[in-house]
MDTraj code that builds the backbone (N, CA, C; nanometers):
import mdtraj as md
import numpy as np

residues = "UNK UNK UNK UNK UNK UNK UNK UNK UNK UNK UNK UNK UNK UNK UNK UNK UNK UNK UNK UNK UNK UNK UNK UNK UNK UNK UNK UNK UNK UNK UNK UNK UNK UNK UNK UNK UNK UNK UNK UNK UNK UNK UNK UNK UNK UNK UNK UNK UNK UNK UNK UNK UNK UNK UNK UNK UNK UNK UNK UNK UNK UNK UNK UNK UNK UNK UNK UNK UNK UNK UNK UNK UNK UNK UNK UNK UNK UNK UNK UNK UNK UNK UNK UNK UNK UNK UNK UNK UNK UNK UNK UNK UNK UNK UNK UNK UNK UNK UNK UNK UNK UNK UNK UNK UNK UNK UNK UNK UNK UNK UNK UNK UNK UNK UNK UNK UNK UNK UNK UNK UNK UNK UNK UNK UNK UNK UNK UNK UNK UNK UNK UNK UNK".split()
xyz = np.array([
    [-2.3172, 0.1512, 1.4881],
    [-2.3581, 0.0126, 1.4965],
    [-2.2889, -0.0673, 1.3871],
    [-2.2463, -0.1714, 1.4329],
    [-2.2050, -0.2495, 1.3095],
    [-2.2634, -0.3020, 1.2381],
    [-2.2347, -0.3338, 1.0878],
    [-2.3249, -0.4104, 1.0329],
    [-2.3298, -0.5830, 1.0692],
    [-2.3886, -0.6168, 0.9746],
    [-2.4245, -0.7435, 0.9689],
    [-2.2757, -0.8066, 0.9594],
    [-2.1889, -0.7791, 0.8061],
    [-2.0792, -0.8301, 0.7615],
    [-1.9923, -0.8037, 0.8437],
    [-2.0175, -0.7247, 0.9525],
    [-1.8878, -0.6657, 0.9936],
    [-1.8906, -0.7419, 1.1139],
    [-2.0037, -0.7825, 1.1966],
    [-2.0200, -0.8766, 1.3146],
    [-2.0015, -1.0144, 1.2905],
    [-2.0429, -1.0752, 1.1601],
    [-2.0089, -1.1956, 1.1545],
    [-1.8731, -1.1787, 1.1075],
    [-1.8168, -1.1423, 1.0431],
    [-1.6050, -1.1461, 0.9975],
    [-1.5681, -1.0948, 1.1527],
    [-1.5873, -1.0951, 1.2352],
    [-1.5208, -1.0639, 1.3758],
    [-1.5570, -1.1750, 1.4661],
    [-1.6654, -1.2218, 1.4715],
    [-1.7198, -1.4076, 1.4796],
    [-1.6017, -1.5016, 1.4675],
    [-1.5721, -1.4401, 1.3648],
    [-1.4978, -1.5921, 1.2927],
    [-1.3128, -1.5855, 1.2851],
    [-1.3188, -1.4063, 1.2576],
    [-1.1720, -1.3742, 1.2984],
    [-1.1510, -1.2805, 1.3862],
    [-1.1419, -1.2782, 1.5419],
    [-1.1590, -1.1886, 1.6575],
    [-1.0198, -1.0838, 1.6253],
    [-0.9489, -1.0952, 1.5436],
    [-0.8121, -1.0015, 1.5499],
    [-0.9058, -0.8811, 1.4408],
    [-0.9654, -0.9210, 1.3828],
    [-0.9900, -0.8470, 1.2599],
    [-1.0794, -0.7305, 1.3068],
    [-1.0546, -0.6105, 1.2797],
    [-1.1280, -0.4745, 1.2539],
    [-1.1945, -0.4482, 1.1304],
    [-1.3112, -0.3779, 1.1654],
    [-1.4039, -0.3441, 1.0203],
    [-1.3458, -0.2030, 1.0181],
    [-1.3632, -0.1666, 0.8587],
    [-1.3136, -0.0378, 0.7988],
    [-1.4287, 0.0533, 0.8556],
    [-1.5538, 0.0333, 0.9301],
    [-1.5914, 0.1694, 0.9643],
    [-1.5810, 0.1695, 1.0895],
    [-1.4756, 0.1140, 1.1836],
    [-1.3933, 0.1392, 1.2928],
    [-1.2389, 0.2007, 1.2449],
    [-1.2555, 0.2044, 1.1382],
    [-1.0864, 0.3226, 1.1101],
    [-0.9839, 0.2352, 1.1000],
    [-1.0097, 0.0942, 1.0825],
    [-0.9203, -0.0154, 1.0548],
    [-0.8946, 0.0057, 0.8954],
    [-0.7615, -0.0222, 0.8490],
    [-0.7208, -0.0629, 0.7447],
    [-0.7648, -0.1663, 0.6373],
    [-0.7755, -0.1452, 0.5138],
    [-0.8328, -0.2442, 0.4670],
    [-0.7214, -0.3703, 0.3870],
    [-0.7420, -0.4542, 0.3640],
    [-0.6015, -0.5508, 0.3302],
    [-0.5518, -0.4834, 0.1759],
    [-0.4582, -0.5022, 0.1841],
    [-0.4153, -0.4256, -0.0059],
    [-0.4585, -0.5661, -0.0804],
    [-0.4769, -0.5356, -0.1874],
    [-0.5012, -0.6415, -0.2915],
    [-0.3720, -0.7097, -0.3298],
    [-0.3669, -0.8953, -0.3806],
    [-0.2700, -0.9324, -0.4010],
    [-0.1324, -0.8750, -0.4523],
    [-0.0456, -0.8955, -0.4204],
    [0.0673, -0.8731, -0.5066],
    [0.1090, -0.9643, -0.5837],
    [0.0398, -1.0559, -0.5896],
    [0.0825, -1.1670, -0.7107],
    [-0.0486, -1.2562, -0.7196],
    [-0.1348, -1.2830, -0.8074],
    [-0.2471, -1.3679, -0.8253],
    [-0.2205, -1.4799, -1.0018],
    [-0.1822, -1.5360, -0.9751],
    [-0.1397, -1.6127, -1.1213],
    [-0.1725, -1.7388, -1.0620],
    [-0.2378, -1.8338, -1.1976],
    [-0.2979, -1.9581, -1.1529],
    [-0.2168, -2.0404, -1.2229],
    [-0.1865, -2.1508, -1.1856],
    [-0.1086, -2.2706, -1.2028],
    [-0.1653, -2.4063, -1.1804],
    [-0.0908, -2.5186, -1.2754],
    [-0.1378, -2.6644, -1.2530],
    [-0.0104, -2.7450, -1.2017],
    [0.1194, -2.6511, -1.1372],
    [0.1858, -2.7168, -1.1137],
    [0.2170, -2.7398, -0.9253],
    [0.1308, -2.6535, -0.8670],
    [0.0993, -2.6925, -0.7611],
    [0.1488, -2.8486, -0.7173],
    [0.1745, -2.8889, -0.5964],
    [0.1716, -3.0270, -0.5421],
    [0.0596, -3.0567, -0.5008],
    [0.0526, -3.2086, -0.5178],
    [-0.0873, -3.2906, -0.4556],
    [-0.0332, -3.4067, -0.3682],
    [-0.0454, -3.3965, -0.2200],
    [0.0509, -3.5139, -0.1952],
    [-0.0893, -3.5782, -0.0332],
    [-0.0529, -3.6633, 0.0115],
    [-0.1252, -3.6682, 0.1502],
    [-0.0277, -3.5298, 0.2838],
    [0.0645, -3.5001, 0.2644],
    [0.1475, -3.4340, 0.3579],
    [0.1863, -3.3324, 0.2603],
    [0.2057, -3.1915, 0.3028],
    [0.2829, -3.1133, 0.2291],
    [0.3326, -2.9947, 0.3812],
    [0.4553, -2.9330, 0.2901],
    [0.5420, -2.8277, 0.3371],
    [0.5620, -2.7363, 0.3511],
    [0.5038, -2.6283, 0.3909],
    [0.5243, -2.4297, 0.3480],
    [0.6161, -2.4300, 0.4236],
    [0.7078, -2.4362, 0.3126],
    [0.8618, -2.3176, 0.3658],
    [0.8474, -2.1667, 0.3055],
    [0.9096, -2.0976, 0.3957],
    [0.9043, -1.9641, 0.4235],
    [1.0513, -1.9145, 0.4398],
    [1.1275, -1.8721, 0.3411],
    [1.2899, -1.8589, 0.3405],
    [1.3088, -1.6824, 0.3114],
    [1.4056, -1.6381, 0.3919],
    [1.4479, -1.5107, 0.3561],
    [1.6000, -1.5081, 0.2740],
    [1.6496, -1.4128, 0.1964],
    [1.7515, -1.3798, 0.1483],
    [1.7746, -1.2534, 0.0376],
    [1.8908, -1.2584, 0.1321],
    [1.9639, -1.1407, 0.0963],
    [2.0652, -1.1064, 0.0022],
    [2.0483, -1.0810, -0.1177],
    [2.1803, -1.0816, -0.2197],
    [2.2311, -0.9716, -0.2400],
    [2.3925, -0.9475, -0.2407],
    [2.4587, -0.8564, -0.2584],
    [2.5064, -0.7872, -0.3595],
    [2.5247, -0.7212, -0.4156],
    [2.5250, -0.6328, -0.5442],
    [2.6111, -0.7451, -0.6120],
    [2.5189, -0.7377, -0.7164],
    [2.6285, -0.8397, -0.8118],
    [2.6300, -0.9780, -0.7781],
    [2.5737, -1.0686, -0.6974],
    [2.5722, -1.1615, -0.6067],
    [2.4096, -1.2639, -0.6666],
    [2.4925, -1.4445, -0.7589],
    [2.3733, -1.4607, -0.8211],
    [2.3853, -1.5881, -0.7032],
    [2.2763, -1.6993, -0.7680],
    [2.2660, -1.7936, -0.6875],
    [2.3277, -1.9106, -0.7888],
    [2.3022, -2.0247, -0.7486],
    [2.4006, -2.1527, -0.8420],
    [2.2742, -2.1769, -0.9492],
    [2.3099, -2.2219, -1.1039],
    [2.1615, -2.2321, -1.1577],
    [2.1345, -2.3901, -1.1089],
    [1.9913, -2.3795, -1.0910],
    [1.9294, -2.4814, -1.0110],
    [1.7425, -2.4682, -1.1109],
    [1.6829, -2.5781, -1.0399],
    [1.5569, -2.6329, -1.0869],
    [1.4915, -2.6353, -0.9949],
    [1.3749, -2.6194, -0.9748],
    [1.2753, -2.6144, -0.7950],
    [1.1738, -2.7714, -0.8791],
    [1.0891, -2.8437, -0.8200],
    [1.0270, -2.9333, -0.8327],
    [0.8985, -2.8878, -0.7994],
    [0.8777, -2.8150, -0.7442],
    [0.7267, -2.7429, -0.6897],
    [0.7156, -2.5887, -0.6894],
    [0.6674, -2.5007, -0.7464],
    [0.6903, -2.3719, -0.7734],
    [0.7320, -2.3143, -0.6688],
    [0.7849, -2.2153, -0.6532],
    [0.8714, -2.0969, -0.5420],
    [0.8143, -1.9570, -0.6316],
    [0.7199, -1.9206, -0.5058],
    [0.6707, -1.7317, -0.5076],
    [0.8150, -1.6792, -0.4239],
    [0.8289, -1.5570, -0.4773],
    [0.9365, -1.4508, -0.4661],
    [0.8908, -1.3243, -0.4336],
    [0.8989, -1.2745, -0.3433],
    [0.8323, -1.1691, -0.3338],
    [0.9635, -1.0946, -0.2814],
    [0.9938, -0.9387, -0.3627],
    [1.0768, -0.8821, -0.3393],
    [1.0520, -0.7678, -0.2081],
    [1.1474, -0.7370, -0.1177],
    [1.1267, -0.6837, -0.0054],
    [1.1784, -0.5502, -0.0773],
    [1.3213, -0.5382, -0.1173],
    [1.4109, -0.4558, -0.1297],
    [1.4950, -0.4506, -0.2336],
    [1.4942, -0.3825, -0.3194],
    [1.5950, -0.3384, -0.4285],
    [1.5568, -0.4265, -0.5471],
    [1.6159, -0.4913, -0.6407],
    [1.5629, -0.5335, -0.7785],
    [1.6192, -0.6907, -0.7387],
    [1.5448, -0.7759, -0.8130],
    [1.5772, -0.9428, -0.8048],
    [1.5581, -0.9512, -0.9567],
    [1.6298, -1.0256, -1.0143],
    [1.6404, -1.1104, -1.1328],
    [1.5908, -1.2140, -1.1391],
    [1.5590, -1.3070, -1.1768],
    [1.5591, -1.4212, -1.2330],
    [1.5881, -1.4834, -1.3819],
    [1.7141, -1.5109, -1.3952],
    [1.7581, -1.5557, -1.5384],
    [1.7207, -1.6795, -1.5390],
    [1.7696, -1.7313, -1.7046],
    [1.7271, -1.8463, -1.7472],
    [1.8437, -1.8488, -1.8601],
    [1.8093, -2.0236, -1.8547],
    [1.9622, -2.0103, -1.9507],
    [1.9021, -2.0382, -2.1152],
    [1.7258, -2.0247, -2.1081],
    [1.6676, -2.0651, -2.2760],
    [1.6027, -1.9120, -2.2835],
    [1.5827, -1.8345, -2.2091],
    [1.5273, -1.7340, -2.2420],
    [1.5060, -1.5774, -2.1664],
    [1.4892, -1.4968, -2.1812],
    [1.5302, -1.3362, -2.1596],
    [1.4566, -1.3410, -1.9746],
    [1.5254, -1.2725, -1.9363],
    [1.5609, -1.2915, -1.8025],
    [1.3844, -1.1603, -1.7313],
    [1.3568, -1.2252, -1.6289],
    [1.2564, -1.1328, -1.5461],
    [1.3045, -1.0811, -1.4227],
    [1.3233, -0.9561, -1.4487],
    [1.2874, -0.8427, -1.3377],
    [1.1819, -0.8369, -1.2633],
    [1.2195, -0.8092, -1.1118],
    [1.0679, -0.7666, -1.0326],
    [1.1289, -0.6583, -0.9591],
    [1.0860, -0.5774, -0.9376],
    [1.1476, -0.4503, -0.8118],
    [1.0838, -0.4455, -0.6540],
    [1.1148, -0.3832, -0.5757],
    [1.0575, -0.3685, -0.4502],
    [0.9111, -0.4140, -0.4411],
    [0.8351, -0.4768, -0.3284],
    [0.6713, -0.4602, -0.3807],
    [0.6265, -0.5687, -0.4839],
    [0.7292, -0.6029, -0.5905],
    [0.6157, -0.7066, -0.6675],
    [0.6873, -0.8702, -0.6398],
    [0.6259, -0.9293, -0.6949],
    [0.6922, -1.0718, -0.6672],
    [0.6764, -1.1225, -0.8022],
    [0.7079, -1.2718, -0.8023],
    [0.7098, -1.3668, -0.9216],
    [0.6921, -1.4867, -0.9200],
    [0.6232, -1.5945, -0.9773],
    [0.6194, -1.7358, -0.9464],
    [0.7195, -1.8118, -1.0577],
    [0.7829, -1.8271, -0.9520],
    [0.9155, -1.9812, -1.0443],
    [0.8501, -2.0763, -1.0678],
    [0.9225, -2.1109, -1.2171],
    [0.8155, -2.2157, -1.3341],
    [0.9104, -2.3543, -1.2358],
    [0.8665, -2.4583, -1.2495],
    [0.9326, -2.5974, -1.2225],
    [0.9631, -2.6759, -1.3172],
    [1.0828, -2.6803, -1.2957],
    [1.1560, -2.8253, -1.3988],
    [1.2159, -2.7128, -1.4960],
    [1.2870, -2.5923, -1.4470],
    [1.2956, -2.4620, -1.5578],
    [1.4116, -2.4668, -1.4994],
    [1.5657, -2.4813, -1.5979],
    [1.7369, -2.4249, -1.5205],
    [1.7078, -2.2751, -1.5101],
    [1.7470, -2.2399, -1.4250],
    [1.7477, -2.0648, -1.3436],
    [1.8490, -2.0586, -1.2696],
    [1.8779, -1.9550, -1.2230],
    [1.8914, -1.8271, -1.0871],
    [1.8610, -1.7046, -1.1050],
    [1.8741, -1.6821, -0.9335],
    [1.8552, -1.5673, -0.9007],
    [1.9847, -1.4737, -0.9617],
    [1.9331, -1.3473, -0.9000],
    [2.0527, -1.2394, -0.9292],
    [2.0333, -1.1221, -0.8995],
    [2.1190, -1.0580, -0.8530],
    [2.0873, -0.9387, -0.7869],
    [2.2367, -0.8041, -0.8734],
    [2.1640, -0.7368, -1.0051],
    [2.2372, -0.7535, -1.1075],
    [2.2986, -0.5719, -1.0952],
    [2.2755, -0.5339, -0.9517],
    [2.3138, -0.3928, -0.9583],
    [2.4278, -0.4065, -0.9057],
    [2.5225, -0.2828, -0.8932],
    [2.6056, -0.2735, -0.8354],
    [2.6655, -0.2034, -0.7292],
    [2.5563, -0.1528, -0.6968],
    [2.5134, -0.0583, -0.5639],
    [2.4066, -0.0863, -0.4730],
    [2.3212, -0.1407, -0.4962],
    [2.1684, -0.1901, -0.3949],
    [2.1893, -0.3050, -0.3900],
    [2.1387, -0.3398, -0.2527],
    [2.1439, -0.4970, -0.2395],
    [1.9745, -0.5354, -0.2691],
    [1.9905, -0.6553, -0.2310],
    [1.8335, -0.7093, -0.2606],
    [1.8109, -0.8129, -0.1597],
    [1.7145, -0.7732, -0.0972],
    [1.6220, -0.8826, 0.0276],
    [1.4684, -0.9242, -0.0864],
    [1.4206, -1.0579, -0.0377],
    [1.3150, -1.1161, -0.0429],
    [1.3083, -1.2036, 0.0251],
    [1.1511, -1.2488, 0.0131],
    [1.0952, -1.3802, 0.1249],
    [1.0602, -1.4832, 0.0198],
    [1.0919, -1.5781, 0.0079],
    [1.0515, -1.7066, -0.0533],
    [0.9764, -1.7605, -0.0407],
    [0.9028, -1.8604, -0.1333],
    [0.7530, -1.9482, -0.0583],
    [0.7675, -2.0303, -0.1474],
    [0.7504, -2.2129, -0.0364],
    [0.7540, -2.2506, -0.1563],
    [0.6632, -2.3634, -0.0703],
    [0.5835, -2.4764, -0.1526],
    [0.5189, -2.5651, -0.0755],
    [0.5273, -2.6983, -0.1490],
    [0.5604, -2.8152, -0.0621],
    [0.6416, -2.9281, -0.1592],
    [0.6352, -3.0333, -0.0017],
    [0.6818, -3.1614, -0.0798],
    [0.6678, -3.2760, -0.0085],
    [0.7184, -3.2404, 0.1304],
    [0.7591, -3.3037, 0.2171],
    [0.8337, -3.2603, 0.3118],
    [0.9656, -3.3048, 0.2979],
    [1.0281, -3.3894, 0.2736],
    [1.1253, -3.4936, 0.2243],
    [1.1861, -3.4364, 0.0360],
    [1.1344, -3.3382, 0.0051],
    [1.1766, -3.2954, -0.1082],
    [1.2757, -3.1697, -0.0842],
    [1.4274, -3.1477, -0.1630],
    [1.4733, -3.0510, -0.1431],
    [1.4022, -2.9055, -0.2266],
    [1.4517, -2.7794, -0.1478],
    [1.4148, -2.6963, -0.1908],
    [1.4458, -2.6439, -0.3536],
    [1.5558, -2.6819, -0.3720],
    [1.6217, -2.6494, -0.5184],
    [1.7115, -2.7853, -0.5551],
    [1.7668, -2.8066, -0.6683],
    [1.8534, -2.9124, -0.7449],
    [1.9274, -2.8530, -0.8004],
    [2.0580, -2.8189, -0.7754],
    [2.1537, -2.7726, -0.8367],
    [2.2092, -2.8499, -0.9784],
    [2.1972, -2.7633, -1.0942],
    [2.2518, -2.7900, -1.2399],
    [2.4119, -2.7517, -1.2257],
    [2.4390, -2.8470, -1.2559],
    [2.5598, -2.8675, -1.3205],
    [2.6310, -2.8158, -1.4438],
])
top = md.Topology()
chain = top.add_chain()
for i, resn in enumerate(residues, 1):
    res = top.add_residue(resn, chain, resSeq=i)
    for name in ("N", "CA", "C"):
        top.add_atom(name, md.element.get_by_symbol(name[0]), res)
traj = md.Trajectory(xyz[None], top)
């Protein structure tokens, strides 16, 4: 018999299985960090970007205006900075990009490539990055 919790969370989300039907349970975040730099707008944007960098292969340094989560799929991602010591994430973990911070990416091996999914949420009319000069 199901329980109580388990009939009402199936109420409300019909895809969802309870764990004492042999369903899976969700893994816990891979990234939970709180921020005030979030956007506040009447309209906003979730972009959802994939990419793939090739051994050795960085991006242009650039500035985001609204934070960008990184979540690494495959192999190691960088993120340098040009004021201070650079962050690693590997397969599995991700990272939240500071805003109004010069960066890139980088993918700093020379044998593994590197996939991730991007997230970023911002005006609609705002670009994703600002390339530094």
């Amino acid at each position: 018999m199901k329980s109580f919790a388990c009939a009402f969370a199936l109420s409300l989300l019909p895809g969802l299985a309870c764990a004492q039907e042999g369903a899976a349970r969700p893994n816990p975040p891979v990234l939970k960090e709180l921020s005030t730099e979030f956007p506040k707008d009447a309209q906003l944007e979730a972009r959802v970007l994939t990419a793939t960098l090739v051994p050795g292969m960085t991006s242009p340094w650039h500035t985001h205006a609204t934070p960008v989560v990184v979540y690494v799929v495959e192999g190691t991602f960088t993120l340098e900075f040009k004021d201070r010591e650079p962050v690693v994430r590997k397969a599995g973990e991700a990272l939240l990009e500071p805003i109004n911070v010069v960066l890139r990416a980088a993918n700093n091996s020379q044998t593994e490539t590197t996939k991730v999914v991007i997230f970023q949420v911002s005006s609609p009319n705002d670009p994703f990055m600002h390339p530094v000069h």
